[in-house]
N, C-alpha and C positions, 0 to 999 in steps of 0.2 A: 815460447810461452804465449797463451793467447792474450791478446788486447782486449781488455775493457771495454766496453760503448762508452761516448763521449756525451757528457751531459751537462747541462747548465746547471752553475753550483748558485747562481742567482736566486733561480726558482726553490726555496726552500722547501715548500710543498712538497714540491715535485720531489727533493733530493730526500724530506724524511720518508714518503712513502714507497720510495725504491730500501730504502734504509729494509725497512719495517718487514718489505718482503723479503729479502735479503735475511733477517735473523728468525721469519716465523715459523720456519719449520724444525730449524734448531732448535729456538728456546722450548717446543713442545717434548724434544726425546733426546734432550742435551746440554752441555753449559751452553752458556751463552757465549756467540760467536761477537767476535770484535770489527767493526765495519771503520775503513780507512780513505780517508781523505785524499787526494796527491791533486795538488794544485798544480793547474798550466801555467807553465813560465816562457808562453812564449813573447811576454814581456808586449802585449798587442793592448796596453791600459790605457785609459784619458776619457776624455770626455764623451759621452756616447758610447762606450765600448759597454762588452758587459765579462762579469769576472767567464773565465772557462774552469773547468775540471774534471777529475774522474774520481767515480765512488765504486769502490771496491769492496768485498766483503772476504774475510779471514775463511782458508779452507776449514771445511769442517771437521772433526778430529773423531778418533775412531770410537769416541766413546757414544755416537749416535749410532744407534744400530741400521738405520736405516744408509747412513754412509758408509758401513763398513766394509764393503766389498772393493770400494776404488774412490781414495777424496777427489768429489768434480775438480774441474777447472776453475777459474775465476774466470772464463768464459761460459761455461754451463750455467752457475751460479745467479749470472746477471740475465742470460740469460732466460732460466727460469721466472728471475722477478718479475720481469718484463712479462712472461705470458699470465704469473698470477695477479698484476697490474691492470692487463689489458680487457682479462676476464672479471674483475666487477671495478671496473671503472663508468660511472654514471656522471663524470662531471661534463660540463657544458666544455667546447674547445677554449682554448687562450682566445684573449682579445686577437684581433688580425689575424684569427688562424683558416684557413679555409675548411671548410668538409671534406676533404679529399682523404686518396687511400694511403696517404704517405703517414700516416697515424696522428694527424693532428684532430680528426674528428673523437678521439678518444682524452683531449686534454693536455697533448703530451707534446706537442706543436712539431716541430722535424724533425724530434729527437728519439723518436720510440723506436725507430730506423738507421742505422748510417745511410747516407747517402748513397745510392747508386745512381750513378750516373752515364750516360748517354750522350754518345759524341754524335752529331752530324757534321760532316764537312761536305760544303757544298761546291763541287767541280765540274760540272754540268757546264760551265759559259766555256762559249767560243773562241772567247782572247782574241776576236774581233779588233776592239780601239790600240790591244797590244801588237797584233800583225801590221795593221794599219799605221803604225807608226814608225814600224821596223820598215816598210818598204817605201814609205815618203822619207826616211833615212838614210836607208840605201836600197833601191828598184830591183839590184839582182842579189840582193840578201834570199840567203834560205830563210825562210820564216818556221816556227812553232808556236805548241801550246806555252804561255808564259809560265804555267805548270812543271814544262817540262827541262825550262832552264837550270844551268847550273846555281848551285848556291853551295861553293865548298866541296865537290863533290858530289853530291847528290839534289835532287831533282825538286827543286821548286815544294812540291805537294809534299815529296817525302819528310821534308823538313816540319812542315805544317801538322801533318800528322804525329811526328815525333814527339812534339809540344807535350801530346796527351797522353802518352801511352804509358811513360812513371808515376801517375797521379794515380793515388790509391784511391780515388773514388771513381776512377774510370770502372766502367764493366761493359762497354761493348762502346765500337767506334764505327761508324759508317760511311763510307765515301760513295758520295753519291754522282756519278760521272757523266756523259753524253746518253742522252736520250737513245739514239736510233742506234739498231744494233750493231751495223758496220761500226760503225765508232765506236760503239763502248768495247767492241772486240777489241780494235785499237787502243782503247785505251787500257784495257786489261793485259792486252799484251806488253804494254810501255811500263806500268807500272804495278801490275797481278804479283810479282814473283816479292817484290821487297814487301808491300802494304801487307802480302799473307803473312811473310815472318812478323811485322808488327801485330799479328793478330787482328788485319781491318776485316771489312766484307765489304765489298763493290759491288753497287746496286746501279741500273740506270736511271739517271735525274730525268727534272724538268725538259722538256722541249723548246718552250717558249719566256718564262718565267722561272725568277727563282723561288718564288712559292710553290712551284707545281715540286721540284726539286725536294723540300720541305716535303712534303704531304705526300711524295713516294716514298720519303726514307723515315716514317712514320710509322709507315705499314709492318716497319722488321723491325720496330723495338718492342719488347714485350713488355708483358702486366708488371715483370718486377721495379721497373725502375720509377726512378722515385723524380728524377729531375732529369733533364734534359737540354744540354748545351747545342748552337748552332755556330760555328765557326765557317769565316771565307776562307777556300783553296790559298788564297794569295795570298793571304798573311802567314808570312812563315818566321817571322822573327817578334812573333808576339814575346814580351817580356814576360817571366815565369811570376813574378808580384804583381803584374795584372791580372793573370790567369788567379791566384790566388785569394787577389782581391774580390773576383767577382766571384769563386766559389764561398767565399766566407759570409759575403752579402746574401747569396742564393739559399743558404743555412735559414735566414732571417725574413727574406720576403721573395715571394712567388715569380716573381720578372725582374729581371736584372739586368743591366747594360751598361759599359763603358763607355763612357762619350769624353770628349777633353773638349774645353772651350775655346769658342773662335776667337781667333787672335785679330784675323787680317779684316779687313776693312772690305764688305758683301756687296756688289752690287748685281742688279736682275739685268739682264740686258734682253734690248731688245728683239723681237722675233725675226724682221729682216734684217739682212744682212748689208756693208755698207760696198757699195759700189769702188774700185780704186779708179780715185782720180787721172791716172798717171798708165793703166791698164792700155798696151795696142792693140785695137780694135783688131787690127787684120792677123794678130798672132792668135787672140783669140776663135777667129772663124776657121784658122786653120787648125786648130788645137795645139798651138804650140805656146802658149799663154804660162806662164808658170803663177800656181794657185799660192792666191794669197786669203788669209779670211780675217776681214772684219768685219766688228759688230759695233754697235753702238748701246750707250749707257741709258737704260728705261727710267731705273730709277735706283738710290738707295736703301740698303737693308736694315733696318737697326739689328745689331746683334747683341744686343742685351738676354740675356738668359739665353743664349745660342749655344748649344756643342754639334761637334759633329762626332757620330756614333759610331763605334768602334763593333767588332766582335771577339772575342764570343760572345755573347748572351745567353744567359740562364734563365729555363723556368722551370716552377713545377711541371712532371708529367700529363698531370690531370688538366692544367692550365692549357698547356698547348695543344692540348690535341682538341679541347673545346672552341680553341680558338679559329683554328683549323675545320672546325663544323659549321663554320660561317657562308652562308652565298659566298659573299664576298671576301675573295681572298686577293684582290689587287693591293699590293704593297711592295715598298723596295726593302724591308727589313721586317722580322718576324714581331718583333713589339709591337709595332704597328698593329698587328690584328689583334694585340691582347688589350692595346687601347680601346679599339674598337668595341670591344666586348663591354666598356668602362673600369677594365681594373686598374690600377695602379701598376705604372711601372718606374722602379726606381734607378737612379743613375750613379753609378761609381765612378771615381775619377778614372781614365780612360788615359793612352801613354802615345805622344806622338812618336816615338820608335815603332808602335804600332803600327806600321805602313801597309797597304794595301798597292801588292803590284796591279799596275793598270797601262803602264807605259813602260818603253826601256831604260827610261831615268831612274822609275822608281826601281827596277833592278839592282842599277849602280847603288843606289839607295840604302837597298837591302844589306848588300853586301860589303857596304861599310859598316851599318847596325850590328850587323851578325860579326862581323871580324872575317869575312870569305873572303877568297882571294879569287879573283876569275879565270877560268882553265887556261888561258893564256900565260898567267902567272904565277904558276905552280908547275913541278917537273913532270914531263913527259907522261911516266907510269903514274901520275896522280893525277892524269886528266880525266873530265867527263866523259 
């Protein structure tokens, strides 16, 4: 049976004149059709929320001669309303609503649409400070992409990607991998064969920049979507209630992000580095010095109103891609340029299970989160 479109039962307005279109073709060449309510129980009320629902209208019955050949759907129906809504609709948008083409320039704020949404996943970095830590570990360690580690099975990224793929407002997912072609062959060939059964497309990112990564995999989302998420490769054990979090926020306002507040105690330090007291000069000249690094304390941070900012992040389509028409696109995160712009970007609470691999600790990390067990400890035929 088809689904309804999902509407705010707040907006009264809004809900009698879907009603209206909904019964005005019936009451002209028929009884009158009955228009039904079903309220969302998914029990999401309190303070700041606002109620959810769906308004449905009664099939039409054969005694309208103009239905008589097949009663639409309650998908047709709504439908309908919806385009005789859209065609003489003259009101100004909701408070907060932008001009965009996601229908809220018509009054009817993100709701004249479901959502489609647009996945980036940005895998373009080199796993550089990951190698590098793997062979200050151990020197004759084989190194890889932190990508392409186990997690249970399967690969780092695959995990990542999996996040998105049951979310019915996905409609296209993009991995955006190494810039230069030798590479991205490599990397098409490590992971082409799984990402296509999930339905990805593997683009080549950035070179230098994870912006540049962005604004390549910009290029292959089309007109129809409506919002658009940017998700890091490394996070592969995002929590499904965060992910949901920030979709339900992204319903509501154009920029969205998960940040969780700093706990620990910030300090800046300073730019050189401090000398060991204790260092042998002559093991040093010969290179046989074993590297130690310190720094010393500049100053400290106050962290009052401080998070540190999670992905994914949601925005409007029409938002990011203006964002993105800026000279300036130096930024370590895509918010960043929609500040720039001066919009508002709002913050949802953000999940420290959230980890971002960066090191091989935060691997071990991972794979306590997710419940994985490391190919070592798991039988033979179930290794990586």
């Amino acid at each position: 049976m088809d689904s309804p479109a999902r509407f705010n039962r707040a907006d009264s307005n809004l809900a009698s004149r879907f009603s209206g279109a909904l019964l005005s073709e019936d009451t002209q060449a028929g009884p009158k059709a009955d228009v039904t309510t079903i309220p969302d129980h998914t029990g999401k009320q309190g303070e700041g929320s606002r109620t959810k629902g769906y308004i449905v209208g009664a099939a039409p019955t054969s005694e309208n001669p103009r239905r008589s050949r097949r009663p639409p759907s309650q998908a047709e129906q709504f439908h309908g309303a919806i385009a005789r809504v859209l065609a003489t609709d003259n009101e100004p948008s909701r408070p907060g609503g932008r001009e965009t083409g996601s229908g809220r320039a018509f009054g009817l704020g993100s709701y004249a649409r479901a959502m489609k949404l647009a996945v980036i996943i940005a895998a373009a970095g080199s796993s550089s400070r990951y190698a590098e830590a793997v062979r200050a570990a151990d020197p004759g360690a084989l190194t890889r992409s932190k990508l392409e580690e186990d997690l249970g099975g399967r690969p780092v990224l695959q995990r990542t990607v999996e996040l998105f793929t049951t979310l019915a407002q996905v409609s296209t997912i993009i991995v955006a991998g190494p810039a230069e072609p030798e590479a991205l062959d490599a990397f098409k060939l490590r992971f082409g064969d799984k990402l296509g059964l999930l339905g990805c497309k593997i683009i080549a990112g950035g070179k230098d920049h994870r912006y540049e990564t962005v604004q390549r995999a910009l290029e292959h989302i089309g007109p129809e979507i409506t919002h658009i998420a940017v998700h890091d490769a490394a996070r592969p054990v995002c929590p499904a209630d965060l992910i949901e979090r920030v979709l339900d926020a992204a319903e509501r306002f154009d920029a969205v992000i998960p940040g969780v507040e700093v706990a620990d105690t910030l300090k800046r330090c300073a730019a050189e580095p401090v000398a060991d007291p204790k260092a042998d000069p002559l093991a040093a000249i010969f290179g046989a010095a074993e590297t130690k690094s310190y720094k010393a304390v500049a100053q400290t941070v106050d962290r009052a109103g401080l998070v540190a900012v999670q992905t994914p992040q949601v925005f409007e389509a029409g938002l990011l891609r203006k964002a993105y028409k800026q000279k300036d696109l130096s930024s370590t995160d895509d918010s960043q340029l929609i500040e720039r712009l001066g919009e508002r970007v709002v913050i949802v609470p953000g999940d420290v299970r959230n980890i971002k691999i960066t090191r091989p600790g935060d691997l071990t990390m991972a794979r306590v989160i997710g419940n994985f067990k490391a190919p070592e400890e798991r039988p033979a035929h179930l290794r990586f």
